[in-house]
N, C-alpha and C positions, 0 to 999 in steps of 0.2 A: 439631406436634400440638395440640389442642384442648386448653385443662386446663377441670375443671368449677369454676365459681367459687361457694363454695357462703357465703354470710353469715352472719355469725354474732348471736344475737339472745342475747344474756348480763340473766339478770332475778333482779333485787333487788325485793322486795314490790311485785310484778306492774307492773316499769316496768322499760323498756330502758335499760340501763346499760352501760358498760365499764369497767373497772379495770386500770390499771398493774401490769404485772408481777404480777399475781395481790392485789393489795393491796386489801384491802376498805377501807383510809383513803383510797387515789387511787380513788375511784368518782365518776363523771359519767354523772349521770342524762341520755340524750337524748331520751327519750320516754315521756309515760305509758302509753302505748299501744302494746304491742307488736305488737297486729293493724295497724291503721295501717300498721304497717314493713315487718311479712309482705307486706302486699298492695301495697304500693308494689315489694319487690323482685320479686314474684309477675308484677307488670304491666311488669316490664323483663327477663319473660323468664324471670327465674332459675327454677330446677324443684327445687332443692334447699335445708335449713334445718338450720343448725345451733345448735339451742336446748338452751341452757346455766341449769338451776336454781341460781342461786347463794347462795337461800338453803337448797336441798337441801344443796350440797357442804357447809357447816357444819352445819347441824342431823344430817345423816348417814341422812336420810331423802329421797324426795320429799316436795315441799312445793309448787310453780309447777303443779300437772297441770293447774290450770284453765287457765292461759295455754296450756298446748298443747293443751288441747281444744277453745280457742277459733280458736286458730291451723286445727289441723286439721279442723276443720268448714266454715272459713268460706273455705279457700284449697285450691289442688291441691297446695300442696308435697308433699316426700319431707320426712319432718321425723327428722333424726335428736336424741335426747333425754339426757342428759348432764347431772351433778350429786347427786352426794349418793344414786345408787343403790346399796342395799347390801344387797339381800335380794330372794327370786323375787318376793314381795309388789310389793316396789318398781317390777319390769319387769313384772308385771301390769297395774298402773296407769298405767306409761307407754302400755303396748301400745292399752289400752284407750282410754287417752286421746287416740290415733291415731297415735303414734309410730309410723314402720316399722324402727326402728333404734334403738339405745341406745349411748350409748359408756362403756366401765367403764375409771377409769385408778385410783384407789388402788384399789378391790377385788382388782386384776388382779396389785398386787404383796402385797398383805396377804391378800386370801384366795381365795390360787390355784385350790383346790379349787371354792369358790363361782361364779369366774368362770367354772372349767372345765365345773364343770353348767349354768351357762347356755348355754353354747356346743350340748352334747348337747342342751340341754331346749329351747331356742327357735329351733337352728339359726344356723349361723355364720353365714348370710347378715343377722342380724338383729345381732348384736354387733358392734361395733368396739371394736377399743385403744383405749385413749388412754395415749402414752408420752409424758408428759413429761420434758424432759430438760433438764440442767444438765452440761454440760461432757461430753457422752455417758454420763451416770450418768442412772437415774433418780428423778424425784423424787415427793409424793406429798403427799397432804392440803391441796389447795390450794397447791401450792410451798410449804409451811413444811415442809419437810423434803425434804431430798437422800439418797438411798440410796447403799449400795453397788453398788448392781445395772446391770451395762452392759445398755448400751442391744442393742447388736445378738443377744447370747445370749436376754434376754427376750423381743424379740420373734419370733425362729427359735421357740422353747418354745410359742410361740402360733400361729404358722405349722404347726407340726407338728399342732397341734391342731384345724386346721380354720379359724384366724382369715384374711383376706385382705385387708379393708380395716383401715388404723393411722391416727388421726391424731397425727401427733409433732408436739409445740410447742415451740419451745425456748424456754424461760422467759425467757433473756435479753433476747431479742429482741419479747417480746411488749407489745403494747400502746405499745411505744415508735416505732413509727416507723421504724425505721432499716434496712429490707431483710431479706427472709429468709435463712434459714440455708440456701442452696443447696447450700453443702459435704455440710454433714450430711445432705441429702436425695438428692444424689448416690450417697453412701457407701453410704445405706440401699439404694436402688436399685439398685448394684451387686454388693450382697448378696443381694438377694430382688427381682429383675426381676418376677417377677410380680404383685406385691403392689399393693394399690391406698392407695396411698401419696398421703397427705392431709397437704400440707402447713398450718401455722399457725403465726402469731403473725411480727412485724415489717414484714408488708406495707403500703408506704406508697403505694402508685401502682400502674397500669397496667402500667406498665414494671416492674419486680417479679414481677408476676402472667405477663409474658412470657416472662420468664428463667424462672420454674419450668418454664413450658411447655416451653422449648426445651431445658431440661434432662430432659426426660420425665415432670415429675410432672405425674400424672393430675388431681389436686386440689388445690384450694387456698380456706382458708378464712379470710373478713378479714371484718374489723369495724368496727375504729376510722376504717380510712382510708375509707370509706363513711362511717362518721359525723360524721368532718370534714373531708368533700367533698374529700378528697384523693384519690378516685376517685369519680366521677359513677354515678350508675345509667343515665345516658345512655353512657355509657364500655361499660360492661359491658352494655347491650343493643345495640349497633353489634358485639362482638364475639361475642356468641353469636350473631346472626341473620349474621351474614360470611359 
């Protein structure tokens, strides 16, 4: 099957960044220009964006809406918007600012109730999870804290509720390199076959991005190894046009 390969564009005072393992000291700025990157992945095809405010995720507010309203005017992506949202104000402004999607992960464990009105008020198709995870616990506030909370019960709780797209990252794995958590995405899949199950974090190559596929995930979102050519955007437009 197909997976959708969706990139990820992570922004620190409006320039494209990635960070180790969630670590704002391992940050490597690759570009001041996050339009640049949009449109360069936008011309290899992709249809999909996953834009991460990571000076929102600290300050606990948005704070990037310029970059996605610049993004979203000037490309056709599907921009999904993620970071530091924590209030319906918040998804206003994303919405506004062209997001068609938002993803909520510490709201979703700290204020259940808040995410559960988003879900009624703007419609599930517009929210996604974000479950991150550390040894199938979840964790929250930028990875500086691990929960008690399993993984698979939280997300069923949201699944009840209307949720159907999750992206689950597993922290370990992120930004390093070293292959995805297939297991874990298996496991999840086996639980909630329907679920539109986005994977993230560890993907170093092609090969990687295969293996989810042939494991049934539908999604999959990477970053780093695009940004250090350890997958081409030549790579990834030979296999969407296949």
């Amino acid at each position: 099957m197909m997976i959708e390969i969706i990139p990820a564009i992570d922004i620190i005072e409006g320039k494209c960044v990635r960070l180790s393992q969630g670590d704002y000291a391992q940050k490597t700025v690759y570009n001041e220009n996050p339009l640049e990157v949009a449109k360069m992945f936008e011309d290899a095809g992709i249809s999909r964006l996953h834009l991460v405010d990571l000076d929102g995720a600290k300050a606990q507010h948005i704070v990037n809406h310029k970059v996605l309203e610049s993004i979203a005017s000037n490309t056709s992506l599907v921009i999904d918007f993620g970071g530091g949202l924590k209030t319906g104000d918040d998804l206003r402004i994303a919405f506004e600012c062209g997001a068609k999607m938002i993803t909520g992960g510490s709201v979703a464990v700290k204020n259940p109730d808040v995410f559960s009105n988003w879900i009624s008020r703007f419609g599930a198709e517009k929210i996604i999870l974000g479950a991150d995870v550390h040894n199938e616990k979840i964790a929250v506030s930028g990875w500086t804290e691990t929960t008690a909370i399993d993984l698979m019960p939280f997300v069923g709780d949201y699944i009840a509720k209307g949720i159907d797209k999750v992206i689950c990252t597993d922290i370990s794995k992120d930004g390093m390199l070293q292959g995805a958590a297939v297991d874990l995405y298996k496991k999840i899949l086996c639980e909630f076959p329907d679920l539109y199950l986005i994977a993230s974090g560890g993907v170093s190559n092609m090969h990687d991005i295969l293996l989810l596929a042939e494991n049934g995930v539908p999604a999959v979102i990477t970053g780093k190894a695009i940004y250090e050519g350890k997958i081409t955007l030549k790579e990834i437009y030979h296999y969407i046009k296949r």
